[in-house]
C-alpha positions in Angstrom: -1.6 25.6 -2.5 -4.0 25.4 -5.4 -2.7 22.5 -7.6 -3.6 21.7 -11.3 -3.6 18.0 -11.9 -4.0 16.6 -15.2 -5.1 13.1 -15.7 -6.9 13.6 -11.9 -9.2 10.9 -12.9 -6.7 8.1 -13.8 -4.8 5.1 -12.0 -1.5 7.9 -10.4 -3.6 10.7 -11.0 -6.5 10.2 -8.9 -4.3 9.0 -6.2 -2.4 12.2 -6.3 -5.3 14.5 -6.3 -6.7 12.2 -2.7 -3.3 13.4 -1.2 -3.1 16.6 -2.4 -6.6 17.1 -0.8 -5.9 15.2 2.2 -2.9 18.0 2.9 -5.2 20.7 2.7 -4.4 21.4 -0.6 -7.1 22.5 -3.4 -7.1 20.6 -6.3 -7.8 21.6 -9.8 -8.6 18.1 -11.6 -8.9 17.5 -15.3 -8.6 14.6 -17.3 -9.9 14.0 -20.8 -11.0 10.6 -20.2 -9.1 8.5 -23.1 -10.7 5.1 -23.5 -7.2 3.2 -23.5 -7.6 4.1 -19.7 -11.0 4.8 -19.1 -13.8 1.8 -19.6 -17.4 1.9 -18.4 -19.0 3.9 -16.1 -16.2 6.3 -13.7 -15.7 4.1 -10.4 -16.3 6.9 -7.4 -12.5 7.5 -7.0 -12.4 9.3 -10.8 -15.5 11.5 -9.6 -14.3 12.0 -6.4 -12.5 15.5 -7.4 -15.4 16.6 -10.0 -12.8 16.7 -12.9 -13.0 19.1 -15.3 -13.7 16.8 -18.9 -11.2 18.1 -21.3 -8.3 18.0 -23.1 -4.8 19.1 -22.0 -4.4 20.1 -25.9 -7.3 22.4 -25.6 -5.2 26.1 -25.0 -8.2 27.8 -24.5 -9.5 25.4 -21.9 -6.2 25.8 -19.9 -6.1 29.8 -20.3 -9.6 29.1 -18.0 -8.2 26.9 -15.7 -4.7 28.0 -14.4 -4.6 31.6 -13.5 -4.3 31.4 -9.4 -2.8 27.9 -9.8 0.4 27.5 -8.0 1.6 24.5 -9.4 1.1 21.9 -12.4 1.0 18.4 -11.6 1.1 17.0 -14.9 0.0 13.3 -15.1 -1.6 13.0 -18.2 -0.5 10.8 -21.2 -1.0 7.8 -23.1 0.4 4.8 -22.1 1.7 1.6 -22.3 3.5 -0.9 -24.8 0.3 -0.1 -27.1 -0.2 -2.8 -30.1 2.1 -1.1 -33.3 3.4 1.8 -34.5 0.0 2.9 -35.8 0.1 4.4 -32.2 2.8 6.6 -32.7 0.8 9.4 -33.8 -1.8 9.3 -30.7 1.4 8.6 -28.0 3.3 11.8 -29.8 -0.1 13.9 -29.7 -1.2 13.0 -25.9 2.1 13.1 -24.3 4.4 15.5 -26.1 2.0 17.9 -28.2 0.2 18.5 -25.1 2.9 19.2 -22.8 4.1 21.7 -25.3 0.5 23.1 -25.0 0.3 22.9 -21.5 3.6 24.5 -21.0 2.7 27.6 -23.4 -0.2 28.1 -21.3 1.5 28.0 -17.8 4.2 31.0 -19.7 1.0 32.9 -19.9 -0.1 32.6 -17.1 2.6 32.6 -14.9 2.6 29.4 -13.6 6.5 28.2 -12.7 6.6 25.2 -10.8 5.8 22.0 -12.7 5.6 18.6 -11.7 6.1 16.3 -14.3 5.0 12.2 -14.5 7.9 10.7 -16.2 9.2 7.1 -17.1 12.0 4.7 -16.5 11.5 3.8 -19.7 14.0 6.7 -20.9 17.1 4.8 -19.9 16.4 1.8 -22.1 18.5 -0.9 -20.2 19.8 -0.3 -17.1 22.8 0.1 -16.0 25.7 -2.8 -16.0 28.9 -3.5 -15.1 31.6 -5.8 -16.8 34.3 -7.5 -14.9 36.8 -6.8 -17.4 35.6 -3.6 -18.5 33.8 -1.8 -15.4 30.8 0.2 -16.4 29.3 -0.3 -20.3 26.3 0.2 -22.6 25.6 -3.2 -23.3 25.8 -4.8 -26.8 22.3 -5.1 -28.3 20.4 -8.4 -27.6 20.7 -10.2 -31.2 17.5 -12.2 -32.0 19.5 -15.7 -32.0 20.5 -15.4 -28.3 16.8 -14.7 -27.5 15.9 -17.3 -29.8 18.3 -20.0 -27.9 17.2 -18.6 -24.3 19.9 -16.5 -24.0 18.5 -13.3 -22.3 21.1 -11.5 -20.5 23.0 -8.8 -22.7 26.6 -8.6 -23.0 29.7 -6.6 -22.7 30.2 -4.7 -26.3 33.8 -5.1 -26.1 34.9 -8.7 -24.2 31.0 -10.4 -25.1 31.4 -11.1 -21.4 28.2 -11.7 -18.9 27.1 -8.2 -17.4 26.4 -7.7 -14.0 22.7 -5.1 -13.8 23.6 -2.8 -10.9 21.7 0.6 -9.5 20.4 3.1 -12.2 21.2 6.8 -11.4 19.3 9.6 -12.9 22.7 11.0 -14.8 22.9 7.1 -16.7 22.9 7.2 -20.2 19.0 7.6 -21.5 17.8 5.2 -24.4 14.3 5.1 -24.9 13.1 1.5 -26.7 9.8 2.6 -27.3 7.4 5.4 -29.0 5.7 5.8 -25.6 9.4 5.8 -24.5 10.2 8.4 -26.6 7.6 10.4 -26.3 8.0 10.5 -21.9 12.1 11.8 -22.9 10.5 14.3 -25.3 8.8 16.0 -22.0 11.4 15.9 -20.3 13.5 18.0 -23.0 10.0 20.1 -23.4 10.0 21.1 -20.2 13.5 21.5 -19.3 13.4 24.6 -22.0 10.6 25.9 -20.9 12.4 26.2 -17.3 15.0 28.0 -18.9 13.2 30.5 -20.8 10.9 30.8 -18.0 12.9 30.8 -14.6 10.5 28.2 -14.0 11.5 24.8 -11.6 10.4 21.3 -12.8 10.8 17.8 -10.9 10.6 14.8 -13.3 9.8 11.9 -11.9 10.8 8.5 -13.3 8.2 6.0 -11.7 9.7 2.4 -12.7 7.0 -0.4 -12.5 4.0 1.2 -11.0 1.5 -1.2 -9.3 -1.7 -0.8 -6.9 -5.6 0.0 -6.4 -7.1 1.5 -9.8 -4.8 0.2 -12.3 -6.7 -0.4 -15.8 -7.2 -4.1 -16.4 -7.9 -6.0 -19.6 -6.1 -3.3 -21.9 -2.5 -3.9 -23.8 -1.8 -0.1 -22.5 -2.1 -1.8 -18.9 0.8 -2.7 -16.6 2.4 -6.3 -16.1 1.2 -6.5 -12.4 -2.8 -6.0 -13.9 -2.2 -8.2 -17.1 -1.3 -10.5 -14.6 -4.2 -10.3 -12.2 -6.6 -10.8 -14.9 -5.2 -14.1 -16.2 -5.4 -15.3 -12.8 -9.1 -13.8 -12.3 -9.4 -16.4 -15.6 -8.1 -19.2 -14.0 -5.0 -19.1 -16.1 -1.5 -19.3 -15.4 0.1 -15.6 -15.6 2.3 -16.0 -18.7 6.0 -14.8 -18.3 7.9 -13.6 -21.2 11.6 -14.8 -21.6 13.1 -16.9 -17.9 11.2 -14.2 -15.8 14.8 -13.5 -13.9 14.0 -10.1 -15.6 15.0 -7.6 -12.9 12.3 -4.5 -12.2 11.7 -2.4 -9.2 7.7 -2.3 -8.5 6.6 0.6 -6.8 3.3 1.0 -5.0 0.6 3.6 -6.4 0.0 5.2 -2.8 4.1 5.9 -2.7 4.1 7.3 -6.1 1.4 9.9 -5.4 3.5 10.7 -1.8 6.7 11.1 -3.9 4.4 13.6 -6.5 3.1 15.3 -3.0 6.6 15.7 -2.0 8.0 17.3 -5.3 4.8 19.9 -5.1 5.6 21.1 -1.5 9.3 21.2 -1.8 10.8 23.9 -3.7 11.4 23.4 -7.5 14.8 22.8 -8.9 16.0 24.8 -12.1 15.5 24.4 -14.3 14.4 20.3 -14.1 16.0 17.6 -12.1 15.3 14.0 -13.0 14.2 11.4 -9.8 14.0 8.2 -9.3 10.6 6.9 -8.3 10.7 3.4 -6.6 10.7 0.8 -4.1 14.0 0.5 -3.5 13.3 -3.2 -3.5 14.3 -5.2 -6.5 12.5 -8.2 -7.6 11.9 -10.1 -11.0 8.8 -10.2 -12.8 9.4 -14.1 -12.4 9.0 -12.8 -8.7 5.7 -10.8 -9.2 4.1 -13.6 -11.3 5.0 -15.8 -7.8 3.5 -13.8 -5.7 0.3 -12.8 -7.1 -0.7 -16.3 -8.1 -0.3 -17.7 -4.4 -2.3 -14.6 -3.0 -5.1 -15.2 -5.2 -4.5 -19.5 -4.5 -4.3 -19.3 -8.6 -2.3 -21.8 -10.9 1.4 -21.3 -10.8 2.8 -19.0 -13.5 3.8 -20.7 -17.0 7.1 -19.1 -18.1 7.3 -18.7 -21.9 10.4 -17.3 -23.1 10.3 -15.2 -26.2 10.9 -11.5 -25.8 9.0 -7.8 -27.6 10.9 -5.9 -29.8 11.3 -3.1 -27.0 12.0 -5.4 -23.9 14.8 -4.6 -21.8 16.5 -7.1 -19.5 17.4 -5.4 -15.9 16.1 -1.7 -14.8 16.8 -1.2 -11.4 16.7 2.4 -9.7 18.6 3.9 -7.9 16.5 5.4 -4.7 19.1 8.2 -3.1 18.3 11.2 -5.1 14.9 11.0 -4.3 15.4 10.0 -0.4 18.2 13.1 -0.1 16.3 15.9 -2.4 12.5 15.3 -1.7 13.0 13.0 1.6 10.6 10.3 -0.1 11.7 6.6 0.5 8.8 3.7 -0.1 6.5 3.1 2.7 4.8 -0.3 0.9 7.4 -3.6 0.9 6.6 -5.7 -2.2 5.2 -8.7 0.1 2.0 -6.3 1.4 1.6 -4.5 -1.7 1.5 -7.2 -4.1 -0.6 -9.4 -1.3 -3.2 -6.7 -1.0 -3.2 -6.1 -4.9 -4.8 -9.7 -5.1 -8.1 -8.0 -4.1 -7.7 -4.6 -4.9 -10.1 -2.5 -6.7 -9.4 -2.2 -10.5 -11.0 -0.2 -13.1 -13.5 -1.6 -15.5 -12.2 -2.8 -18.9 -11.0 0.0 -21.1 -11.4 0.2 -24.8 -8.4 -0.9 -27.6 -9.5 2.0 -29.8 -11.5 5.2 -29.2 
């Protein structure tokens, strides 16, 4: 199978394209190299492919590179928290203007199976159960409860404690965030372009992807590298509200296996959302734990406070992904997070291009 990968040269994205060529498959690699991911010279693993340098947004460029492509493995976009809403016109550019560009192209050319990197960050909060009330949306969390330490949500009706149970793909979706938004916009993107098409897409929800590679020093960077580095200071990893906030962390190497499944196994129509986890729930209280004793750094300093888009619990559900594609998570939290100590990072990326 001939496989275009965007984003080939990034943290999921070059993992994915080692796979794909690993399985005999030949990959098509392009990435446009942002700076919010991409700082100092390319480590070997983003050169390994010989990307194509370019921009997903650039028709022409794509009218080049897909006819004979079989599939489109689309892992390119801008992400992160970022700093403000001065962002929002970059995240809305990089992740849903050029999806729409990408997916014009692929019409043209005939390309119908997709592949799509999408985010847990679509549901919002997860999923909760009430004692009284049995499945709700939970009321929002109001600014004094945070205030007074008070971080778990509550029932909308009763103001009863929730209980956070298992997310399925059908929940309720929520996004908190622009770069939230923008990952829910793709998915809408290319659901209608399945259905004028006849094309197939999988969209995969990673939650709280972790591993070799990861971008470190950056605010678009992920909690497990923010993290590292302030242990690679010599400071405490700082945890935001009681750190009993609930996540599934899922290892890089099984998120490109899941993406390698989904490419080799044939496409739903016209897109069918899919968990992409662990299976193995732990709090970032937990991760904090664990990466300070496997780098013998100081214990972490919990902090309280919470961001504006914080949610309290997400927590996937794993069986649509284990009964559609056969993937279930090869790396347990206690190895991963133990071998992340030492893992290769890439160099300091840049705030601002």
């Amino acid at each position: 199978m001939r496989v275009l990968v965007t984003g080939a040269a990034g943290f999921i994205g070059s993992q994915v394209a080692d796979l794909l060529a690993a399985d005999g498959h030949e990959v098509v690699a392009l990435d446009a190299l942002l700076p919010q991911a991409h700082g100092g010279e390319l480590p070997e693993w983003s050169r390994r492919h010989a990307p194509i340098v370019g921009d997903v947004r650039d028709p022409d460029l794509l009218d080049r590179l897909l006819p004979g492509v079989d599939a489109v493995c689309h892992q390119a976009a801008m992400v992160g928290h970022g700093l403000d809403p001065s962002d929002a016109p970059g995240y809305a550019s990089h992740n849903d203007y050029a999806t729409a560009v990408l997916l014009a192209a692929m019409h043209r050319a005939g390309v119908r199976r997709l592949v799509l990197a999408s985010s847990m960050v679509v549901y919002g909060e997860g999923r909760y159960e009430c004692a009284r009330h049995g499945t709700v949306r939970p009321a929002p969390r109001r600014p004094a409860d945070l205030a007074a330490g008070r971080y778990d949500p509550t029932c909308p009706q009763c103001a009863g404690i929730l209980s956070p149970v298992l997310v399925p793909e059908d929940a309720p979706l929520e996004p908190r965030s622009t770069y939230a938004a923008t990952k829910l916009a793709q998915e809408h993107l290319a659901a209608a372009w399945a259905r004028q098409t006849g094309g197939g897409v999988w969209a995969l929800r990673y939650h709280n992807v972790y591993g070799p590679r990861m971008p470190r020093d950056t605010p678009y960077a992920g909690v497990a590298s923010i993290f590292r580095s302030e242990l690679s200071a010599g400071r405490p990893p700082r945890v935001l509200e009681d750190g009993r906030q609930r996540r599934d962390f899922v290892h890089v190497t099984d998120v490109a296996r899941a993406n390698l499944l989904a490419l080799t196994t044939p496409p739903p129509q016209p897109l069918v959302p899919v968990n992409v986890c662990s299976g193995e729930p732990r709090t970032v209280g937990d991760l904090a734990a664990a990466l300070a004793a496997a780098m013998a750094g100081p214990a972490p300093l919990v902090v309280g406070g919470a961001r504006a888009a914080d949610v309290r619990h997400v927590v996937a559900d794993p069986r649509r992904a284990a009964d559609l594609l056969g993937y279930t998570a090869r790396v347990g939290f206690a190895d991963g997070v133990t071998a992340f100590a030492t893992d290769p990072l890439r160099e300091p990326a840049a705030v601002h291009a």
